[in-house]
ZAMARGU-4260 file (C-alpha; in steps of 0.2 Angstrom, whole numbers, plus 5000, padded with zeros to 4 digits):
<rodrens>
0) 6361/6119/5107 | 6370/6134/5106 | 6376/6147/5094 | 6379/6132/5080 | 6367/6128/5067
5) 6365/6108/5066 | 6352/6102/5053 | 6338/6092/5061 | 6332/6086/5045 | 6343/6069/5046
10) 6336/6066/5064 | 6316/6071/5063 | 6306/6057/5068 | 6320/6044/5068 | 6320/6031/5079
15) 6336/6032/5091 | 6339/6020/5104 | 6351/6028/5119 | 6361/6013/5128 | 6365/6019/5145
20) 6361/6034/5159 | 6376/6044/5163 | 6389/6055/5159 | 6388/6051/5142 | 6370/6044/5140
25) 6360/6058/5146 | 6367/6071/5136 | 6367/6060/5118 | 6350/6058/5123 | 6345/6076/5128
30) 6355/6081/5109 | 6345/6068/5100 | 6328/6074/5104 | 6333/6094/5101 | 6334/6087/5085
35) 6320/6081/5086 | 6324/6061/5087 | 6311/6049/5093 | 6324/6045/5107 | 6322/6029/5120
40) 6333/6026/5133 | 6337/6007/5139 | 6347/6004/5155 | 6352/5990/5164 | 6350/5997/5180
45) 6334/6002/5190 | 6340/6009/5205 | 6335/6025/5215 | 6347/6036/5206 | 6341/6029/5189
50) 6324/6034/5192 | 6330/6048/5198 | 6337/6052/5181 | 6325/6043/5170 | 6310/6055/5178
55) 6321/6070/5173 | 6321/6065/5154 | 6303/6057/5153 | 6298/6076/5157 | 6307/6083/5142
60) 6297/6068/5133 | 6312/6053/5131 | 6305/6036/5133 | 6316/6028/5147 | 6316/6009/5151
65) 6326/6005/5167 | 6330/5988/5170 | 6330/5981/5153 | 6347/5985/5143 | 6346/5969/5133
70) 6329/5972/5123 | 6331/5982/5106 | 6317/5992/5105 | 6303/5991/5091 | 6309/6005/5077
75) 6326/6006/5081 | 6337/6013/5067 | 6352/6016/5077 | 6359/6014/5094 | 6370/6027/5104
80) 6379/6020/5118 | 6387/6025/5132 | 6407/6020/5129 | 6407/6008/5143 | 6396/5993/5137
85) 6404/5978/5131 | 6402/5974/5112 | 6395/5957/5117 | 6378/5963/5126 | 6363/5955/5118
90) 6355/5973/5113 | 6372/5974/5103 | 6369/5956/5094 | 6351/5959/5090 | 6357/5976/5081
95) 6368/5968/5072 | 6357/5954/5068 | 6344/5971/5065 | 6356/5978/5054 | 6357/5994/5065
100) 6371/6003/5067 | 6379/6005/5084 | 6388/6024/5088 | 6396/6029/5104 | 6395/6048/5111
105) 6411/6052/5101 | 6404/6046/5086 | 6389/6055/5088 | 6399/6072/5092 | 6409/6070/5075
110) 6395/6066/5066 | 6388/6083/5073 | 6402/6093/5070 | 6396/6107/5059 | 6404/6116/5043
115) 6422/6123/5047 | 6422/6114/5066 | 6439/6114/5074 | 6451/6100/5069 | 6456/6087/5082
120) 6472/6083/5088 | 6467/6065/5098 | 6478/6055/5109 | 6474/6036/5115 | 6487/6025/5123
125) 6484/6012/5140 | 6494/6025/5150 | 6497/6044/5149 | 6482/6049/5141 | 6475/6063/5152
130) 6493/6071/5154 | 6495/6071/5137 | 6482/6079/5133 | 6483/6092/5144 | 6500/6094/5142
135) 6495/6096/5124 | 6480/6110/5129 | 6491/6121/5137 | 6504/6122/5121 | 6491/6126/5112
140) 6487/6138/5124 | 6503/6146/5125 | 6502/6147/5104 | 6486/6159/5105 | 6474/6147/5101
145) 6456/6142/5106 | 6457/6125/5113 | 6449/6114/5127 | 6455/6097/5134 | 6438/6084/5131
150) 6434/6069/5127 | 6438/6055/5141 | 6446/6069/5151 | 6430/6075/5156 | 6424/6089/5147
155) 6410/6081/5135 | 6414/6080/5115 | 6396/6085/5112 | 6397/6099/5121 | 6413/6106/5114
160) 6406/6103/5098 | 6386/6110/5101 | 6390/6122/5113 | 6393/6142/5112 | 6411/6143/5111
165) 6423/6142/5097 | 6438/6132/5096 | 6452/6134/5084 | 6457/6115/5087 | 6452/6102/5100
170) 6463/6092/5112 | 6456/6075/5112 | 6456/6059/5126 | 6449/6044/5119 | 6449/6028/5127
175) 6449/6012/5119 | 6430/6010/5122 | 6427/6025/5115 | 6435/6021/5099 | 6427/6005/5097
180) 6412/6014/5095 | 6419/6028/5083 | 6421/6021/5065 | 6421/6039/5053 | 6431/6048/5066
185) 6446/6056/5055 | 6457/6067/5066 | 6474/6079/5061 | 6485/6069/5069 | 6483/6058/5082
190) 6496/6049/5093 | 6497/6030/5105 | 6508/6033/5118 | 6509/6015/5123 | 6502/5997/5122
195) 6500/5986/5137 | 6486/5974/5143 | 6472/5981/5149 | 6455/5981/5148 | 6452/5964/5140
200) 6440/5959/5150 | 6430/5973/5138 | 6437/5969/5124 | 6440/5949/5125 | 6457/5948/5119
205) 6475/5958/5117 | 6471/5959/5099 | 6453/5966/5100 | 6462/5980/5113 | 6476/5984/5101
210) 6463/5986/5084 | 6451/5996/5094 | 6465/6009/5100 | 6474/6008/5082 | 6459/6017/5077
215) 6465/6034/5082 | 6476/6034/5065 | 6462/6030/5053 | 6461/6046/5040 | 6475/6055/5049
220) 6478/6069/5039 | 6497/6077/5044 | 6504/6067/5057 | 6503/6049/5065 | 6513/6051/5082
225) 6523/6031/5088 | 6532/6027/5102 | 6549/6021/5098 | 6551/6013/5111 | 6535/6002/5109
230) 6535/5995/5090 | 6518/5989/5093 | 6514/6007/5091 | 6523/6009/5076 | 6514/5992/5068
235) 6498/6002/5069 | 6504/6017/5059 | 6510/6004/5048 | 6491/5997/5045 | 6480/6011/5044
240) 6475/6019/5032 | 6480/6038/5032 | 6480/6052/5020 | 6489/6054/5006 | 6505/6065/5014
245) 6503/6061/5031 | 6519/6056/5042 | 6523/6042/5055 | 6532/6054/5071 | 6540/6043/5082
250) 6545/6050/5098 | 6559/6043/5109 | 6568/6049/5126 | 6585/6047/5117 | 6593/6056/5104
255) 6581/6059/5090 | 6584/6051/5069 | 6577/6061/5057 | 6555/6061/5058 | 6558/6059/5079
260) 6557/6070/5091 | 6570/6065/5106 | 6580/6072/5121 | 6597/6077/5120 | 6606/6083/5135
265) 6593/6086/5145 | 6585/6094/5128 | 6568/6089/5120 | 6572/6093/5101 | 6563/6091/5085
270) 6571/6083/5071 | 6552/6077/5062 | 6545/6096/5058 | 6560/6106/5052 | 6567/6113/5036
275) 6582/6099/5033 | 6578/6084/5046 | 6592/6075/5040 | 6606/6087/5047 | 6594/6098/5056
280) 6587/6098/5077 | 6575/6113/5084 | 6577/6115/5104 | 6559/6112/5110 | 6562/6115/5130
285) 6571/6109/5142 | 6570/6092/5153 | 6568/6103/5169 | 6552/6112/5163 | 6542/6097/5163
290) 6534/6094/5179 | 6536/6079/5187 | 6553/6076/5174 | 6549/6056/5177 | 6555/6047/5162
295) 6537/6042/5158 | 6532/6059/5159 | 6544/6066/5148 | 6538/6055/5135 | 6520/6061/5138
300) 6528/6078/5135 | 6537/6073/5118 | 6520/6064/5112 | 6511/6081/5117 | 6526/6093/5107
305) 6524/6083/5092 | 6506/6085/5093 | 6505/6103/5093 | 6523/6105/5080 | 6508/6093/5067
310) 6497/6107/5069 | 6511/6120/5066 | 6514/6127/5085 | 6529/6136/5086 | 6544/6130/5098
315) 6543/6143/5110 | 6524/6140/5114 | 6530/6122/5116 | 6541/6126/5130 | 6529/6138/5138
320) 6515/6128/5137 | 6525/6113/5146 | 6531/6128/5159 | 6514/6132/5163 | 6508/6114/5165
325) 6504/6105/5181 | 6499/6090/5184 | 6482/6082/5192 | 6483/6075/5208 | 6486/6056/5209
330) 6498/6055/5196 | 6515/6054/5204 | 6511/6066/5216 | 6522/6073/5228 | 6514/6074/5247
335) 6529/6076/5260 | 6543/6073/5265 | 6544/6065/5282 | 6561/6063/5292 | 6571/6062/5276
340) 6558/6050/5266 | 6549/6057/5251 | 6529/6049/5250 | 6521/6049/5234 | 6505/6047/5226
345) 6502/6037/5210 | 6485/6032/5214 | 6482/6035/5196 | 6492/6021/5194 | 6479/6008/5192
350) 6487/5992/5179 | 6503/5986/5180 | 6510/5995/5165 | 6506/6013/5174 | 6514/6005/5191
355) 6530/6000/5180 | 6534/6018/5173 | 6529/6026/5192 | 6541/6012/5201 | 6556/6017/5188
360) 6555/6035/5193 | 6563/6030/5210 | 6574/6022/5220 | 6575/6012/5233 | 6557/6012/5234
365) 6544/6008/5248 | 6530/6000/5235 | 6511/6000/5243 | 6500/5992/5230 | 6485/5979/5226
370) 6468/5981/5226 | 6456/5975/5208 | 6469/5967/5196 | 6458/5966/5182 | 6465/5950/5175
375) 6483/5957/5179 | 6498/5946/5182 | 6514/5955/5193 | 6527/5944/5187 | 6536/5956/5175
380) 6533/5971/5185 | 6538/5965/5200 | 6555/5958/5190 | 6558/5974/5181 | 6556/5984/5198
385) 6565/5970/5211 | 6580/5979/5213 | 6573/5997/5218 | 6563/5990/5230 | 6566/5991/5251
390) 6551/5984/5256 | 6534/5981/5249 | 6514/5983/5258 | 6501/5977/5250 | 6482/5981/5251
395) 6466/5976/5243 | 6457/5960/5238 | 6468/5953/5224 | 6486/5957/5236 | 6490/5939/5234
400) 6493/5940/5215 | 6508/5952/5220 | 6515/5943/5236 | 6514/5929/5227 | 6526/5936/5211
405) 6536/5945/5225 | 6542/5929/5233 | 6545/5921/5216 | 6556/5937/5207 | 6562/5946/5225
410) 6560/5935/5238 | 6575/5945/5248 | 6561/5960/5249 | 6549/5961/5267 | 6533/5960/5263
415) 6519/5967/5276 | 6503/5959/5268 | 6488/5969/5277 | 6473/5957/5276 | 6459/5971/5276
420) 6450/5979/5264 | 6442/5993/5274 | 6447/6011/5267 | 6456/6012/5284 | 6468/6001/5278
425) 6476/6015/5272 | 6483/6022/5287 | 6491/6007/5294 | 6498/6003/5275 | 6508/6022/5279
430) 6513/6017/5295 | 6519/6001/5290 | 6528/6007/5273 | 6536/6018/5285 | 6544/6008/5296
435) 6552/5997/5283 | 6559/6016/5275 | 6576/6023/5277 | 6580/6041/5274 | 6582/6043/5257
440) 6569/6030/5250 | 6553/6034/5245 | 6536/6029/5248 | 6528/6026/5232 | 6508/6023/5232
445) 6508/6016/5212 | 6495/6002/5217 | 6495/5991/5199 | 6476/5988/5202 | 6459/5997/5201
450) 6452/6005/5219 | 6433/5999/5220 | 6437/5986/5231 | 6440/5998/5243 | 6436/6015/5237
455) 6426/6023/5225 | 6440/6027/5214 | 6457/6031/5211 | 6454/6048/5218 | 6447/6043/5234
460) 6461/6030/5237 | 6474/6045/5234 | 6467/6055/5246 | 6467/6042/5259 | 6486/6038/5255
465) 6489/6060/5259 | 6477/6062/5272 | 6486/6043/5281 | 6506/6053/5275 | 6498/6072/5284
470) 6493/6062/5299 | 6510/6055/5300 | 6517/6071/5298 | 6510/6078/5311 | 6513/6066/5323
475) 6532/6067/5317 | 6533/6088/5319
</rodrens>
């Protein structure tokens, strides 16, 4: 449990049903019964690698039931899911018909927190969240303080919270999943970079989607950070229900009003956390130290300064930390340049709202996309974009959803539509967006879908698109 004292007192002999193995799952689990919960664990799956698993927490003495996530079990007095089930499962409705409460892993780690626990600055959005975030880490870095990037970036909220180190304030990913599941969570200052359809398969409708990430603001104590340019954001700082004092901090990539934080000449500048806001502007950094300076990603950045200036960072660690900051693979990556054509990877781009800020980074474009549209529809992406494009590839099963919008909005564009699904397809989707590019034009992999059609994740896919570019490479030198 680490160095932090937790009470066990609230959780000795209760009854605590774990819905879900995994990443998040198997630690909740593990928590609960070190404090000495009576902890079960109910999974849908019963496969190798669940057993696997359940046999690794039956030893430590956690009742497991594989193959059987519907069933509430006898005793239960509340349920900790893992973020990724859907709020219309039967185990859910029998809690609620129970009158048990359902948490997810971020509400138990808030819950958790102990006396004086680090504040958290937490960032949702439907795009630009890890970047954000870590953008926002490395500030807070460069300011001197004791930080770390978790949440739904990969690092586990439990452990930040239970574990040895100590943290002066935490960077925080959530998903709209995982705030679902979070009612009591209060944080500093949050931000929502963005609103655009996405998982509603999850959430059943765009309203549900909205609510769940509108969440973030709920008890913000200093700052409620808006994109300008989406006022769907700004609606949810409008609705929730905030600390007395605390401020709506719109961020916008022009020229800054008073409570904004903006660009001015290739300037990100603060007019929301200075001394006369009406007639006053701090220099942040500089367009060129943000890296890659996509317009997108310069938002990220401004979300990210406004952040860390709620917290109190001074404007020098702002540029600093944005200095130092690099970005993960897949995300408008660059991976070579091959006789006079740039190739770049946004595997990461996996909804259509993603692919639209990747495909206004450049032009003309070479666009390879398709793959698992997730209930997508391409027409307004592909007419926002028709006019950058030279030529278009397309992959994956639900391809036909973007060939067809490309012959509706630019039916002037080729379009090579590669009917395979192997992870091969790849190479000959390179090949192919080669031959349709000119010097100049680049190759952009920002593929509007999800990957498990054909790979097990976005990660794998861009690194077949890099590995498919270096070949090319090769053959070309």
């Amino acid at each position: 449990m680490g160095s932090r004292e937790v009470s066990n007192q609230d959780w000795q002999g209760k009854h605590v049903t774990v819905a879900g193995l995994g990443v998040s799952g198997i630690p909740a689990a593990k928590v609960l019964h070190g404090l000495g919960a009576v902890v079960t664990v109910v999974n849908d799956g019963d496969d190798e690698r669940s057993r696997t698993q359940a046999a690794e927490l039956e030893a430590q003495g956690i009742a497991v039931r594989l193959g059987d996530g519907a069933t509430l079990p006898e005793s239960t007095e509340l349920i900790v899911t893992a973020p990724g089930w859907q709020p219309d499962k039967p185990l859910f409705t029998a809690a609620a018909e129970a009158g048990v409460p359902v948490w997810g892993d971020v509400e138990l780690a808030w819950r958790l927190r102990g006396p004086g626990a680090a504040p958290w600055l937490a960032v949702t959005g439907t795009n630009g969240k890890t970047t954000t975030v870590r953008m926002l880490a490395s500030i807070l870095q460069a300011a001197g303080l004791r930080t770390a990037a978790v949440g739904n970036i990969g690092v586990s909220l439990l452990d930040a919270v239970l574990g040895d180190e100590e943290y002066d304030v935490l960077a925080v990913e959530l998903s709209s999943y995982q705030l679902h599941w979070a009612p009591s969570l209060r944080a500093h200052s949050a931000a929502v970079l963005n609103l655009a359809p996405d998982h509603l398969d999850w959430h059943g409708s765009m309203a549900a989607y909205v609510a769940d990430k509108g969440r973030v603001y709920e008890g913000n104590r200093v700052a409620c950070v808006y994109n300008a340019a989406d006022p769907a954001t700004e609606d949810l700082v409008r609705e929730a229900d905030v600390e007395e004092g605390c401020r709506a901090i719109g961020f916008t990539l022009n020229t800054p009003g008073p409570s904004q934080l903006g660009v001015v000449d290739g300037i990100l500048v603060d007019r929301a956390f200075v001394a006369n806001r009406q007639k006053q502007a701090q220099e942040l950094a500089e367009v060129k130290d943000i890296d890659p300076p996509a317009p997108h990603n310069i938002a990220n950045a401004l979300a990210a300064a406004a952040l860390a200036r709620a917290f109190g960072v001074e404007p020098a660690a702002v540029r600093d930390g944005l200095r130092a900051f690099r970005p993960d693979p897949h995300r408008i990556e660059h991976v070579a340049n091959i006789d006079g054509v740039a190739y770049v990877d946004d595997s990461k781009a996996t909804n259509t709202h993603a692919a639209e800020a990747s495909l206004a980074a450049y032009d003309p474009i070479v666009w390879i996309a398709g793959g698992l549209a997730k209930g997508a529809t391409f027409d307004e992406l592909v007419t926002g974009a028709a006019g950058r494009l030279r030529g278009a590839v397309l992959i994956g099963r639900d391809r036909e959803l973007i060939r067809e919008a490309l012959t509706r909005h630019a039916p002037e564009v080729p379009v090579v539509d590669l009917d395979r699904t192997d992870t091969g397809a790849m190479s000959e989707a390179v090949r192919e967006a080669a031959r349709l590019a000119r010097p100049g034009d680049t190759v952009l992999m920002a593929p509007a879908c999800a990957s498990m059609d054909m790979f097990v994740n976005y990660n794998k896919r861009g690194e077949a698109f890099a590995d498919a570019v270096r070949a090319l490479a090769a053959e070309s030198a």
